[in-house]
Structures are given as structure tokens and as C-alpha cells.
DSSP file (Angstrom, degrees, kcal/mol; ACC not computed):
  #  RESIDUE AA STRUCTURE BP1 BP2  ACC     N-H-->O    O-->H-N    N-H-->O    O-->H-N    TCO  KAPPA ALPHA  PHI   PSI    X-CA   Y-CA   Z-CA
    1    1 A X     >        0   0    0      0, 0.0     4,-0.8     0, 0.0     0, 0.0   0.000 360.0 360.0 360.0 -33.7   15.8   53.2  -14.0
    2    2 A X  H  >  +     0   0    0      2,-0.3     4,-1.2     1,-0.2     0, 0.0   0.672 360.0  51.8 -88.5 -29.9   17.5   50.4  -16.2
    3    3 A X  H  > S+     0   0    0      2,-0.2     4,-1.7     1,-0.1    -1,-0.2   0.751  98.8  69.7 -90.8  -3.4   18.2   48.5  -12.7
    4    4 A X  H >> S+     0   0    0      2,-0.2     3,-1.7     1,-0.1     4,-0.6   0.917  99.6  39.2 -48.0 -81.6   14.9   48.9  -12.1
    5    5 A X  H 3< S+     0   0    0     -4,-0.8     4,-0.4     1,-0.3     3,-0.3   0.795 110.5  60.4 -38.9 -73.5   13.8   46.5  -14.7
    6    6 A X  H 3< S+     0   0    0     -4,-1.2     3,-0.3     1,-0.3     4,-0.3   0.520 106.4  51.4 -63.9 -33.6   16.6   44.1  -13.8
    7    7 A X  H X< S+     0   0    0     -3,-1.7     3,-3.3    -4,-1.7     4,-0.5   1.000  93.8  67.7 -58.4 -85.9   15.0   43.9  -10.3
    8    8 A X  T 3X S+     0   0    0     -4,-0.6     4,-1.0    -3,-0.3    -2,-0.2   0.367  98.9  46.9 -15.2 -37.5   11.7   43.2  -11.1
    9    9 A X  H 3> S+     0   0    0     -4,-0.4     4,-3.1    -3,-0.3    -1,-0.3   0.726 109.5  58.2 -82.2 -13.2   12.3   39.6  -12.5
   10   10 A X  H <> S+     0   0    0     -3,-3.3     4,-0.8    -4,-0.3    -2,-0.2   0.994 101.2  52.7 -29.7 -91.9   14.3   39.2   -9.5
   11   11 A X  H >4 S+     0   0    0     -4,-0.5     3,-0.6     1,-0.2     4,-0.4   0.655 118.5  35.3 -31.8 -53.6   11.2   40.0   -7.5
   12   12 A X  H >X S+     0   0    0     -4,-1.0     3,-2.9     1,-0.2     4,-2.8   0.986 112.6  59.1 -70.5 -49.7    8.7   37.0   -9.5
   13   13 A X  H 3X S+     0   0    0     -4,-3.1     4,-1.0     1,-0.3    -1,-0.2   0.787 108.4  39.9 -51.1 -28.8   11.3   34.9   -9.8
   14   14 A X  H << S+     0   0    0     -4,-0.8     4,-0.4    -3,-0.6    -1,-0.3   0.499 113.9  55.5 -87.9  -3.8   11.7   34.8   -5.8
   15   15 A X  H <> S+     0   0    0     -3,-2.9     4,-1.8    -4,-0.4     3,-0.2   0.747 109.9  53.8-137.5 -64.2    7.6   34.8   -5.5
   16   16 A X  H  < S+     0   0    0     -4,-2.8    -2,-0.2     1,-0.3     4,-0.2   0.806 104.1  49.8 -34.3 -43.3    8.1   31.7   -7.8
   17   17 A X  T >< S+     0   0    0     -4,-1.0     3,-0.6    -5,-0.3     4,-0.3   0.804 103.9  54.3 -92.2 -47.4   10.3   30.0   -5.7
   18   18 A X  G >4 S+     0   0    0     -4,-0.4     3,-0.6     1,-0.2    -1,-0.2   0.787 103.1  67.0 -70.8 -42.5    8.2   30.4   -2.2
   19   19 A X  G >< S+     0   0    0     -4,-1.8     3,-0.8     1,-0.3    -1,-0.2   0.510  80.1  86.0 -94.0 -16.3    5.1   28.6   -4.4
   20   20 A X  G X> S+     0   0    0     -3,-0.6     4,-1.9     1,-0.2     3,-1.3   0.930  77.9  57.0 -64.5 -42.2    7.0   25.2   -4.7
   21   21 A X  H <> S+     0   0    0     -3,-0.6     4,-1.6    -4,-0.3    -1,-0.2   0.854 101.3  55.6 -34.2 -48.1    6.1   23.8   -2.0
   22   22 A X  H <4 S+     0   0    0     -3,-0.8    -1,-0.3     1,-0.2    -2,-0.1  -0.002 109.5  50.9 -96.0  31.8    2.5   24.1   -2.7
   23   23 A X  H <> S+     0   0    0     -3,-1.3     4,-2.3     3,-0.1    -1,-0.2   0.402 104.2  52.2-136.4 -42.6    3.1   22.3   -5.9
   24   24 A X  H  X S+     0   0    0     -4,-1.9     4,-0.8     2,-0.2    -2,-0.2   0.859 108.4  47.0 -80.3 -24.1    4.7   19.6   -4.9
   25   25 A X  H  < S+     0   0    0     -4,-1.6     4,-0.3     1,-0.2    -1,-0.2   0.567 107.8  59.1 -94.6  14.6    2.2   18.4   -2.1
   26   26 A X  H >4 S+     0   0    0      2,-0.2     3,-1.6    -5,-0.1    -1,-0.2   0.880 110.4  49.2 -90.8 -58.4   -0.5   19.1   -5.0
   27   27 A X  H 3< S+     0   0    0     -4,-2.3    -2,-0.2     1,-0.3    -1,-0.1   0.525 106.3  51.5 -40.8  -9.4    2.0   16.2   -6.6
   28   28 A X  T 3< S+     0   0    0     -4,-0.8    -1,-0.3     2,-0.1    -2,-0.2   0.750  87.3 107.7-107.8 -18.1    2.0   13.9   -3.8
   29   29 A X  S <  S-     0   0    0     -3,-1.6     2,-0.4    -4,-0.3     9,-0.1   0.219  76.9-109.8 -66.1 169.1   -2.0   13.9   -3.6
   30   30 A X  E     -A   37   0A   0      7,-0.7     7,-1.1     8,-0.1     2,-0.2  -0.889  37.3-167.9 -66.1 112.9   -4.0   10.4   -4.8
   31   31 A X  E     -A   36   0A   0     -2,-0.4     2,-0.3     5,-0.2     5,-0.2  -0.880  10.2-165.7-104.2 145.5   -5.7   11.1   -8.0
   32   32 A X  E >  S-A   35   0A   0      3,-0.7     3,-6.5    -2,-0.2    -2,-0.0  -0.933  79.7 -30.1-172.8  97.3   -8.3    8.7   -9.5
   33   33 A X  T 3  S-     0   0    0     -2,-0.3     3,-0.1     1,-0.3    86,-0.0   0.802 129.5 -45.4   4.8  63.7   -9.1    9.3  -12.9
   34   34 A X  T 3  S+     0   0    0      1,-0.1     2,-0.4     0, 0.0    -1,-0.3   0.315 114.4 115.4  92.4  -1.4   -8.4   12.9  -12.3
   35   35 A X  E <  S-A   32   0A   0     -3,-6.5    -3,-0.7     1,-0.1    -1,-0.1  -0.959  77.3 -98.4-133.3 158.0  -10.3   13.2   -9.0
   36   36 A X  E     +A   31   0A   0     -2,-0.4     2,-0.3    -5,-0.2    -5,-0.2   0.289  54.4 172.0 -90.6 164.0   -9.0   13.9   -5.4
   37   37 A X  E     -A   30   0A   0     -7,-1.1    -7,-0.7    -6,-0.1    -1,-0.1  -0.922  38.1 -85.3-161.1 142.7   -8.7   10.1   -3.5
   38   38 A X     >  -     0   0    0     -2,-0.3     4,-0.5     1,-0.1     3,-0.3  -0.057  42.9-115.7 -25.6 155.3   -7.3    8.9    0.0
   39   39 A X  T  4 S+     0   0    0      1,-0.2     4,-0.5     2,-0.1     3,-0.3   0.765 110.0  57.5 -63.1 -38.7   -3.9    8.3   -0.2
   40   40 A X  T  4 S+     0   0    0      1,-0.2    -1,-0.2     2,-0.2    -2,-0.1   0.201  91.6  80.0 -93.6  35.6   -3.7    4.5    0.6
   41   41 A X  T  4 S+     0   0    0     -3,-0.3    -1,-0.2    84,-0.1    -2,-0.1   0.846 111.1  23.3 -57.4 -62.3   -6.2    4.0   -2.7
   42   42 A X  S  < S+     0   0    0     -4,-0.5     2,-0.2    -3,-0.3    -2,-0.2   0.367 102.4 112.6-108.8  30.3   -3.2    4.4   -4.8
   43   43 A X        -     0   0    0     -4,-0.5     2,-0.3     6,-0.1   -13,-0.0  -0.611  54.4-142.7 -63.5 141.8   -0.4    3.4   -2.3
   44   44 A X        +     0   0    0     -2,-0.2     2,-0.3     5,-0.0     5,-0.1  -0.870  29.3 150.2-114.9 142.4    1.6    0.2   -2.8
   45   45 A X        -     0   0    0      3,-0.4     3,-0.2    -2,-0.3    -2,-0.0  -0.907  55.1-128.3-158.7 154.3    2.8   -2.2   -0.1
   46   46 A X  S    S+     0   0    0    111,-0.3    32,-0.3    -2,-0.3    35,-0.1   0.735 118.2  40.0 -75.2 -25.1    3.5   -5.5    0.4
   47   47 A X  S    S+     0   0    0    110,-0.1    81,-1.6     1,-0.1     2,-0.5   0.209 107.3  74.1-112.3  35.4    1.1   -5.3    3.5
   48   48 A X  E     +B  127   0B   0     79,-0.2    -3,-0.4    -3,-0.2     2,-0.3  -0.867  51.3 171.1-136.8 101.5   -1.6   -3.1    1.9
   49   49 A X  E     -B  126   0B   0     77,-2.9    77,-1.3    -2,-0.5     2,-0.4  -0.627  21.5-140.9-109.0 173.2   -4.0   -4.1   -0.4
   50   50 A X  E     -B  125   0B   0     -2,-0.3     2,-0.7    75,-0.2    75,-0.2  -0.981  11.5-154.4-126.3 128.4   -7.2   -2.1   -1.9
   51   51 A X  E     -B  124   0B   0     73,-3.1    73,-2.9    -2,-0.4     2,-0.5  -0.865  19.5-179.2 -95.5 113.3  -10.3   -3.9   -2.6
   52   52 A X  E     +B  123   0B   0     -2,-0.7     2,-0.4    71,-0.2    71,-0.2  -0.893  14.2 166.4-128.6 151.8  -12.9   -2.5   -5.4
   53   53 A X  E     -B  122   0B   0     69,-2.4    69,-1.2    -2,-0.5     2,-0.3  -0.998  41.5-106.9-148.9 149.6  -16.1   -3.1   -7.0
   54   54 A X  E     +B  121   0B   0     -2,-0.4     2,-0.4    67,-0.2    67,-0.2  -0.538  42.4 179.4 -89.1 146.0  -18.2   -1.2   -9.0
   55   55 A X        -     0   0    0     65,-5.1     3,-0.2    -2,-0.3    -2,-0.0  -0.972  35.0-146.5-141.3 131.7  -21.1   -0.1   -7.1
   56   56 A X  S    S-     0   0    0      1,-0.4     2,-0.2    -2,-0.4    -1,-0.2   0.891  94.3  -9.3 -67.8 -35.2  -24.2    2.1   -8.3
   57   57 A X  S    S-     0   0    0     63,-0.1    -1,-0.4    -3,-0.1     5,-0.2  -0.899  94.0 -78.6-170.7 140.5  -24.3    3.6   -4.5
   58   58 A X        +     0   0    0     -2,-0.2     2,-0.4    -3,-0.2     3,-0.1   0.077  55.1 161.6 -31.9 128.2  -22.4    2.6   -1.2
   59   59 A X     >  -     0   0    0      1,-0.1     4,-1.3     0, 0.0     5,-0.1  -0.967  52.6-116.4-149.0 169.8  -23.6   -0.2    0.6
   60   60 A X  H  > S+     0   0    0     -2,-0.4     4,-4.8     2,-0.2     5,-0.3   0.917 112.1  49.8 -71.3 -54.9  -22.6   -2.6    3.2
   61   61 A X  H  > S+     0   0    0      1,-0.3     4,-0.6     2,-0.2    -1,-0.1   0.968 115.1  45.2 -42.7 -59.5  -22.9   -6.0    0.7
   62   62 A X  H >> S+     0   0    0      1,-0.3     3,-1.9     2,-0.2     4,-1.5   0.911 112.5  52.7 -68.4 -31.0  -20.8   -4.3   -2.0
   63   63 A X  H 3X S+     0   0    0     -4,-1.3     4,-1.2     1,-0.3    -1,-0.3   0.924 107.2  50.5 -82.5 -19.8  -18.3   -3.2    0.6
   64   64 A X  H 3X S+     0   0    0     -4,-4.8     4,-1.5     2,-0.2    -1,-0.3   0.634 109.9  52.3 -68.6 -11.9  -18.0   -6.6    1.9
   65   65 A X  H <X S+     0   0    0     -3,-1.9     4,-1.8    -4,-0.6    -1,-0.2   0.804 108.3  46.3 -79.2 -45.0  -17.4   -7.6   -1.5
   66   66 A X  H  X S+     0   0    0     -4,-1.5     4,-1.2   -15,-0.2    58,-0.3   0.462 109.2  58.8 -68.5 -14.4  -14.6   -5.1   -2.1
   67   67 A X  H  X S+     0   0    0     -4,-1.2     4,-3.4    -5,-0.4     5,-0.2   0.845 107.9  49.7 -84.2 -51.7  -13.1   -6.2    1.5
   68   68 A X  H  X>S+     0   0    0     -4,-1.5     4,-3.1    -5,-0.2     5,-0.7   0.989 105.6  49.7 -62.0 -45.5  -12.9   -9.8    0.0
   69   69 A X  H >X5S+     0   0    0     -4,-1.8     4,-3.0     1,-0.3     3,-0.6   0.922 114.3  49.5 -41.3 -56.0  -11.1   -9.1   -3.1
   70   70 A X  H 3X5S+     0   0    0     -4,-1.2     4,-1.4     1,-0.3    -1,-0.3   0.888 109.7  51.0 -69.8 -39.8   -8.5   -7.1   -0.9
   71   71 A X  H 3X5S+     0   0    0     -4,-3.4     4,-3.2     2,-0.2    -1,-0.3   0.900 114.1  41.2 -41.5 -63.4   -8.3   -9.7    1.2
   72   72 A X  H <X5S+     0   0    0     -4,-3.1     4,-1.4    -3,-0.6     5,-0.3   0.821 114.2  55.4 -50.5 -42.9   -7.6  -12.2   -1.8
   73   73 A X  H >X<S+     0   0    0     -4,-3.0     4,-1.0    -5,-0.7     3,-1.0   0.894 106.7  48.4 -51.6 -81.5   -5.5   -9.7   -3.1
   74   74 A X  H >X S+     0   0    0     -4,-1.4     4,-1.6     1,-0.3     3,-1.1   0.783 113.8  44.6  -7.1 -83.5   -3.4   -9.5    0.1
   75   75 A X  H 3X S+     0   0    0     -4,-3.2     4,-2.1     1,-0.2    -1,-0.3   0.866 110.2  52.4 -49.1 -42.3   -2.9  -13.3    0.4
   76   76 A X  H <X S+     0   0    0     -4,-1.4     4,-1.1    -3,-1.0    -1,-0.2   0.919 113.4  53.6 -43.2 -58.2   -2.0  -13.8   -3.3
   77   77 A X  H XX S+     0   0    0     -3,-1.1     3,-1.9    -4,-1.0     4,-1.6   0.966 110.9  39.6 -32.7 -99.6    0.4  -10.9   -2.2
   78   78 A X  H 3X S+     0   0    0     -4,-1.6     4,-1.7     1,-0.3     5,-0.4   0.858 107.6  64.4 -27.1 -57.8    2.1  -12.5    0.7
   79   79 A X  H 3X S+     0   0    0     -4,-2.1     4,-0.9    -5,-0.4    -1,-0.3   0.787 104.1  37.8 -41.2 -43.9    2.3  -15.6   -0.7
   80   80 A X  H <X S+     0   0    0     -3,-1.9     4,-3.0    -4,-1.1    -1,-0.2   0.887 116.0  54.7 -86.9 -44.0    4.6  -15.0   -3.6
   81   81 A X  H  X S+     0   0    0     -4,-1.6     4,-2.3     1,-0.2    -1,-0.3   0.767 109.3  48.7 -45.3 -22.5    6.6  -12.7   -1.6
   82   82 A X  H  X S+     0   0    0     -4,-1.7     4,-1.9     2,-0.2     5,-0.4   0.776 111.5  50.4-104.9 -29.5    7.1  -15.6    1.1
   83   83 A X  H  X S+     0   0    0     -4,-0.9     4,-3.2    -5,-0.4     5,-0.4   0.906 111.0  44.6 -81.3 -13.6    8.0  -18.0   -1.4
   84   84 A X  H >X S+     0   0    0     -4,-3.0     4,-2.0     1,-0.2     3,-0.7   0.984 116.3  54.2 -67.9 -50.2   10.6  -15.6   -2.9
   85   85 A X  H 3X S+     0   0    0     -4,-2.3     4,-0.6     1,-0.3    -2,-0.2   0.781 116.9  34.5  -7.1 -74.2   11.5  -15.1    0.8
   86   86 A X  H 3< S+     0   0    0     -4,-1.9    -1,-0.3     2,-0.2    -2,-0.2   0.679 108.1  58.3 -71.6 -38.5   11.9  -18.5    1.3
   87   87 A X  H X< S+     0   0    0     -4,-3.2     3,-3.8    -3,-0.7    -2,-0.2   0.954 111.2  57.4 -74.8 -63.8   13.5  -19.8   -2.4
   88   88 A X  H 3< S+     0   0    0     -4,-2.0    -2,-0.2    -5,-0.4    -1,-0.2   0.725 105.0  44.5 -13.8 -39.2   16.4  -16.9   -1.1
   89   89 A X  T 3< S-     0   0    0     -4,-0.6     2,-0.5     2,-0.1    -1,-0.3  -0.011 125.0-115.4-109.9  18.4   17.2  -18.7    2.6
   90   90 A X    <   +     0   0    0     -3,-3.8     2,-0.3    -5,-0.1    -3,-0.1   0.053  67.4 133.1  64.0 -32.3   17.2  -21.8    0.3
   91   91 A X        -     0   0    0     -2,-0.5     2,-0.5    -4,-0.1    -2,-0.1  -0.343  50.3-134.3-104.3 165.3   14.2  -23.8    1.6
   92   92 A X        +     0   0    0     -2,-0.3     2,-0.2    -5,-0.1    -1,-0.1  -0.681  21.8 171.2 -71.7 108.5   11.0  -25.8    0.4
   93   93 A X    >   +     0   0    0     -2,-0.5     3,-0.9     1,-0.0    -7,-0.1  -0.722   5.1 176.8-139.8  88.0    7.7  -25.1    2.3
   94   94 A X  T 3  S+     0   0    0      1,-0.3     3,-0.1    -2,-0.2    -1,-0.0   0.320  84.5  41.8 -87.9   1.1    4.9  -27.0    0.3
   95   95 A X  T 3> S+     0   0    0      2,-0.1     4,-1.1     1,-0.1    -1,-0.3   0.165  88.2  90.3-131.2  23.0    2.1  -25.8    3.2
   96   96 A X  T <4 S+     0   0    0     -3,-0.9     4,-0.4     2,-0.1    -2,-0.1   0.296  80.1  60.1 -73.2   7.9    3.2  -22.2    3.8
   97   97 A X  T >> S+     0   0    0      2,-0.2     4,-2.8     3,-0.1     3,-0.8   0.857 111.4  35.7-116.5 -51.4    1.0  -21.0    1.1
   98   98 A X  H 3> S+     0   0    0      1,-0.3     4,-2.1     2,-0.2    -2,-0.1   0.759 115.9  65.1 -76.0 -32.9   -2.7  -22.4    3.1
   99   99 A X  H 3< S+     0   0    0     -4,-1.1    -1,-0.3     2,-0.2    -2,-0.2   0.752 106.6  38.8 -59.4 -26.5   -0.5  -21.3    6.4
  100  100 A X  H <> S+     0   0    0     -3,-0.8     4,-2.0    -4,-0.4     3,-0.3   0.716 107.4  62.6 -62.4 -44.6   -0.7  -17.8    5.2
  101  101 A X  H  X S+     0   0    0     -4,-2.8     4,-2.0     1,-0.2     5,-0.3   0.982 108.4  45.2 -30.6 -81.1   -4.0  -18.1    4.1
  102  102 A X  H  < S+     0   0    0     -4,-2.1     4,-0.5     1,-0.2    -1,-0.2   0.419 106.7  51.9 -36.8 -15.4   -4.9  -18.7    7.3
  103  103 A X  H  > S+     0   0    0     -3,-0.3     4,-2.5     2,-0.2    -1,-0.2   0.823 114.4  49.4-100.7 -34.4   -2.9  -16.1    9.3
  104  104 A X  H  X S+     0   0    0     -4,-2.0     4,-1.8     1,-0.2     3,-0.2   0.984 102.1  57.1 -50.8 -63.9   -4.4  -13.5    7.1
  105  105 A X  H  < S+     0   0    0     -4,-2.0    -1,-0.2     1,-0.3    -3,-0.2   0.865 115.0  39.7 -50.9 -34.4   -7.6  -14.5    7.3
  106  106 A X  H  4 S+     0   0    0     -4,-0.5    -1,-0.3    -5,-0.3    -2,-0.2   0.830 122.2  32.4 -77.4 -28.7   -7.4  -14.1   10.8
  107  107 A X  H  < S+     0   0    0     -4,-2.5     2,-0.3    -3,-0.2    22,-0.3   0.068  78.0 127.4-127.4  32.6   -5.5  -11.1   11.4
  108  108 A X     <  -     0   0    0     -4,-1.8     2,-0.4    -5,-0.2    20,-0.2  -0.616  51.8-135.1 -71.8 127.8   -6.2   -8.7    8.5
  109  109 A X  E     -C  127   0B   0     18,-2.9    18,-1.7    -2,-0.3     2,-0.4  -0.786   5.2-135.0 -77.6 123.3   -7.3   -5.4    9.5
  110  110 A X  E     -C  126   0B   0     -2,-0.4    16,-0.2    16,-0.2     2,-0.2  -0.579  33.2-173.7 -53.6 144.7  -10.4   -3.5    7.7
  111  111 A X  E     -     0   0B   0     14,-1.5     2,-0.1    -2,-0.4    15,-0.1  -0.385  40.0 -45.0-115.6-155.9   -9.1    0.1    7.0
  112  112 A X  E     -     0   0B   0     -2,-0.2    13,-4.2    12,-0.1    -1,-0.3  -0.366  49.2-137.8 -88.6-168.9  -11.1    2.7    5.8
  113  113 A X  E     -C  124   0B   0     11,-0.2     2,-0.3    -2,-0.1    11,-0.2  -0.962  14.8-166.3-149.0 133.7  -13.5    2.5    2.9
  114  114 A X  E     -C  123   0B   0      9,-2.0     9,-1.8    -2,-0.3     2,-0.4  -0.902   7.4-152.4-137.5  95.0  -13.8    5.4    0.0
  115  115 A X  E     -C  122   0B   0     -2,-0.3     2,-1.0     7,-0.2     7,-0.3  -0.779   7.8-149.9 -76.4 125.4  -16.9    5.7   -2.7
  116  116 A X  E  >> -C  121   0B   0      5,-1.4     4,-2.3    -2,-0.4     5,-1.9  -0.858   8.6-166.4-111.3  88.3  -16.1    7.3   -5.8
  117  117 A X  T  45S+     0   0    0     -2,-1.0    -1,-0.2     1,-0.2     5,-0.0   0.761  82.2  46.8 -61.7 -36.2  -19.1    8.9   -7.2
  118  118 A X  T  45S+     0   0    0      1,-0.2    -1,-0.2    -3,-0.1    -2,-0.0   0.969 123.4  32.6 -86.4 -29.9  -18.3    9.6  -10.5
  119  119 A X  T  45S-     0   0    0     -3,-0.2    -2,-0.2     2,-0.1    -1,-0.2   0.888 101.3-133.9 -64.5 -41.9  -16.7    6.1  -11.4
  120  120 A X  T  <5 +     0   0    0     -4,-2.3   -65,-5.1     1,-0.2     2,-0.2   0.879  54.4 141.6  85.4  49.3  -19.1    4.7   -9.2
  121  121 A X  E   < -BC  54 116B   0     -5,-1.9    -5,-1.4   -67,-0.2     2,-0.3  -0.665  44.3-142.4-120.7 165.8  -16.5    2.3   -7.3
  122  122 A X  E     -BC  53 115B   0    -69,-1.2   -69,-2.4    -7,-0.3     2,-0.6  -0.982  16.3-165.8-132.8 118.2  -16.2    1.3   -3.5
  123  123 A X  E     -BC  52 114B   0     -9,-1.8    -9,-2.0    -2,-0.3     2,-0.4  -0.923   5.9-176.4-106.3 148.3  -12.5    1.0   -2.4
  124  124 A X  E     -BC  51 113B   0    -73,-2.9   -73,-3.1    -2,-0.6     2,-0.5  -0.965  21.2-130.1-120.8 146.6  -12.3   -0.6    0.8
  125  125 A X  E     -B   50   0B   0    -13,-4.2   -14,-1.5    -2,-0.4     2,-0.6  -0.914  19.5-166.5-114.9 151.0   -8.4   -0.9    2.4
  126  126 A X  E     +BC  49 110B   0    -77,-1.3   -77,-2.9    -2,-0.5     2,-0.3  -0.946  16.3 160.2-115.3 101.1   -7.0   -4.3    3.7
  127  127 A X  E     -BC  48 109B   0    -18,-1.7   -18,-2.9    -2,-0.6     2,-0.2  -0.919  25.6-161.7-120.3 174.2   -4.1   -4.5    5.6
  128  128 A X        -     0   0    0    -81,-1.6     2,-0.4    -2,-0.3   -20,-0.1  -0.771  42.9-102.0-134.5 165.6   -2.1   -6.9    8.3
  129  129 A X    >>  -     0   0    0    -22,-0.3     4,-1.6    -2,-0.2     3,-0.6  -0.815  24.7-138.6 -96.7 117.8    0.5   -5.5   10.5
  130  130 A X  T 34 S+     0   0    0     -2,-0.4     4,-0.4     1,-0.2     5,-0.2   0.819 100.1  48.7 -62.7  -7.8    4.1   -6.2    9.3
  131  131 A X  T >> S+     0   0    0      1,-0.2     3,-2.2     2,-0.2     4,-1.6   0.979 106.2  60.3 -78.0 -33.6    5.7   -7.0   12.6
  132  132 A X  H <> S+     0   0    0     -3,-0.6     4,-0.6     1,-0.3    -1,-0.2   0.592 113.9  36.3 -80.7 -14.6    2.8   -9.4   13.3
  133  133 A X  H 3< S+     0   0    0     -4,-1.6     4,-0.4     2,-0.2    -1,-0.3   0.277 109.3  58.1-141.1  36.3    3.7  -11.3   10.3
  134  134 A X  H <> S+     0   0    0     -3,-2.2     4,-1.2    -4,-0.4     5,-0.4   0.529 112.8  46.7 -88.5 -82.0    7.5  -11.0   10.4
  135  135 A X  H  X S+     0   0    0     -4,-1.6     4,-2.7    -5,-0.2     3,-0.8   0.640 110.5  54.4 -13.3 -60.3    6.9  -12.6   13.9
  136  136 A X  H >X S+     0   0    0     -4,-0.6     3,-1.8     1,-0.2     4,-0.9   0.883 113.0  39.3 -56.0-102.6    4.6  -15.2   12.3
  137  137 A X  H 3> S+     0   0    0     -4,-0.4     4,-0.9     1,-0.3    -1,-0.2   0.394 113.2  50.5 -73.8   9.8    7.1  -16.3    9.8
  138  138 A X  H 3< S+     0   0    0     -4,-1.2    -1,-0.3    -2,-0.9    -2,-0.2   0.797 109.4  60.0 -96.9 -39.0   10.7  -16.3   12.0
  139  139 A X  H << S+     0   0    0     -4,-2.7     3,-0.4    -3,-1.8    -2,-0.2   0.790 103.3  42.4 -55.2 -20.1    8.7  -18.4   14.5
  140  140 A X  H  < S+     0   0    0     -4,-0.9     2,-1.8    -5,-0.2     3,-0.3   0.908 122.9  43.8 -96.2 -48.3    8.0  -21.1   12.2
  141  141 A X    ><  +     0   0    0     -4,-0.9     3,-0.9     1,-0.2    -1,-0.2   0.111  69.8 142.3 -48.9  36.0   12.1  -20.8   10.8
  142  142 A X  T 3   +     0   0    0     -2,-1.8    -1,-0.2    -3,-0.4    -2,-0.1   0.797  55.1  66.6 -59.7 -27.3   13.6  -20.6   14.0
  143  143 A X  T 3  S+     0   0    0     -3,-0.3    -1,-0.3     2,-0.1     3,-0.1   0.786  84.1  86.0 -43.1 -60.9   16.6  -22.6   13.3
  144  144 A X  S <  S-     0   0    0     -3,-0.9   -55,-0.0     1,-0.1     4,-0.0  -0.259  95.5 -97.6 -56.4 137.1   18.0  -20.0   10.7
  145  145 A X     >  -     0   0    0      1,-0.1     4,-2.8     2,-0.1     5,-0.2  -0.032  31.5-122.2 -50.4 153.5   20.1  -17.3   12.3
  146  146 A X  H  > S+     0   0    0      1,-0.2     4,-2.1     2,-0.2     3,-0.3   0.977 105.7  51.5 -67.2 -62.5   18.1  -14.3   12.9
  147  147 A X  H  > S+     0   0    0      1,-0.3     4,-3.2     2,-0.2     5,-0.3   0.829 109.3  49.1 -46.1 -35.4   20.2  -11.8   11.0
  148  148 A X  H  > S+     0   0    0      2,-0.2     4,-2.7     1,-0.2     5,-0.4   0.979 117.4  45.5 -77.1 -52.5   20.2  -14.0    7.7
  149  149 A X  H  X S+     0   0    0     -4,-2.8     4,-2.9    -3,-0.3     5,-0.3   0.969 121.4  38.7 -58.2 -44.8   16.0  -14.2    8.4
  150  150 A X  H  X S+     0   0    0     -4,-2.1     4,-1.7    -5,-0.2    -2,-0.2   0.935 115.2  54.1 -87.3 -26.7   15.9  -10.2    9.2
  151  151 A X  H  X S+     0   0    0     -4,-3.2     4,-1.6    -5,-0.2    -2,-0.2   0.983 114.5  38.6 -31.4 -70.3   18.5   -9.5    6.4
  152  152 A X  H  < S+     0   0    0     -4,-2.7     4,-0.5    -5,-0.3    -2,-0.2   0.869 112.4  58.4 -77.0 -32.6   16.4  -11.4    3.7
  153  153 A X  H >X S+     0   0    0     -4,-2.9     3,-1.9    -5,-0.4     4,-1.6   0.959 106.1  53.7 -23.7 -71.2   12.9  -10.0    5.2
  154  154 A X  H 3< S+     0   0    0     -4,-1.7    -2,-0.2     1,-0.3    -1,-0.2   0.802 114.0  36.2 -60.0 -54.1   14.2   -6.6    4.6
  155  155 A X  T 3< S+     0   0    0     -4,-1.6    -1,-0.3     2,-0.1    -2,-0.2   0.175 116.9  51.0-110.1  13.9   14.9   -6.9    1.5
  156  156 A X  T <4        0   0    0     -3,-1.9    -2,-0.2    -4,-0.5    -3,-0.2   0.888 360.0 360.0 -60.4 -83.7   12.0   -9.2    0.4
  157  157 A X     <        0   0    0     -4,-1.6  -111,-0.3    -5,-0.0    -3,-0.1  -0.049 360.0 360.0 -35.1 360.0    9.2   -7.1    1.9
């Protein structure tokens, strides 16, 4: 009878142990002042921005509003990263910042778009594709060896 009891905690403890899983992917979840959200709301990237504005109810205007800010966000983004990029590999590029502007503006993906009813927010997400602007910025350094460019990329970005 006495390994009886001894068993038994056995038996939760192992019950316990099977239930982790479903604990952690509750941890991995996007929360928003405590309620359930897309993932790339609270995702970070160097090629992923979120655009938000507070919005009484979804609409096209406000979401175009929340699309520029992520936009702005984004370029703001790139930018400092390309100069750190750039101060690394040693050089000075006083019109990379209005060249970026530009490549963004052109080839930024809309993502999806997420309304938050109880804040009353619109996130819209903004991203560019990173190969399409690692390509972009080794074409205008072609000079530097590639390795030293995809070395300092990598660890820039």
C-alpha cells in the first residue's frame, strides 16, 4: 500500500510533463495588452515594420494611414542599419539615405492588416523582401569583395 502512494505522484508528475508543450506555444503567442494578436504585430525585423493608428472602426483612410507610418518606420529602419552597414566596410555615402527612400517606396510589400477592438487601433504590416534589397545594395558596392559585403550584411541585418 505504501508504494502505492509513492506511485501516484509519479503518475501527475508524468501528466505534467506531456502538458508542456501546450504551454509553451501559449508563450510563443502575440499578446496586445493582454489580448490574442497576429504574430508579426509584435515581431521585430530589420525588414518588417508595423504601422498603427488609433481608429474608432476599421476603414480604408485610417489603414492607409497606418500603412504610411510603417512605411516611414521601415525607411527610418533601413537607413541607419545601411549606414552602420556602410561606416563597417569603411565608406561614405551622403545620397544612400534618399536612394533607399526610394527603393522602399517602390518595392515595399503591404502585408496583412489587424483591428484591435478593444484598444481601438489598426495595425497594418510593411515589409520589403531581404534578398531584393541585399541585391539592391551589393549592386551599387560592387567593387568590394563579395564575402567582406555578405559577411558584414549578415551581421548588420
Amino acid at each position: 500500500m505504501n508504494k502505492l502512494f509513492y506511485l501516484i505522484p509519479l503518475v501527475f508528475l508524468g501528466c505534467g510533463i506531456s502538458n508542456t508543450t501546450a504551454k509553451v506555444k501559449k508563450f510563443t503567442k502575440c499578446y496586445v495588452h493582454q489580448m490574442p494578436a497576429p504574430f508579426w504585430v509584435c515581431y521585430r525585423s530589420s525588414f518588417l515594420s508595423v504601422g498603427k493608428v488609433s481608429a474608432d472602426k476599421l476603414t480604408r483612410l485610417k489603414q492607409e494611414e497606418a500603412y504610411s507610418l510603417g512605411v516611414s518606420e521601415l525607411i527610418a529602419k533601413l537607413q541607419s542599419k545601411t549606414k552602420l552597414f556602410l561606416r563597417k566596410l569603411g565608406i561614405e555615402d551622403k545620397k544612400i539615405d534618399s536612394q533607399i527612400k526610394d527603393f522602399v517606396i517602390l518595392n515595399v510589400l503591404q502585408g496583412e492588416s489587424w483591428y484591435d477592438k478593444k484598444d481601438k487601433m489598426i495595425y497594418v504590416e510593411v515589409k520589403i523582401d531581404k534578398e531584393e534589397f541585399k541585391k539592391f545594395l551589393f549592386e551599387k558596392y560592387k567593387k568590394i569583395d563579395k564575402k567582406v559585403l555578405e559577411s558584414t550584411f549578415d551581421e548588420t541585418f
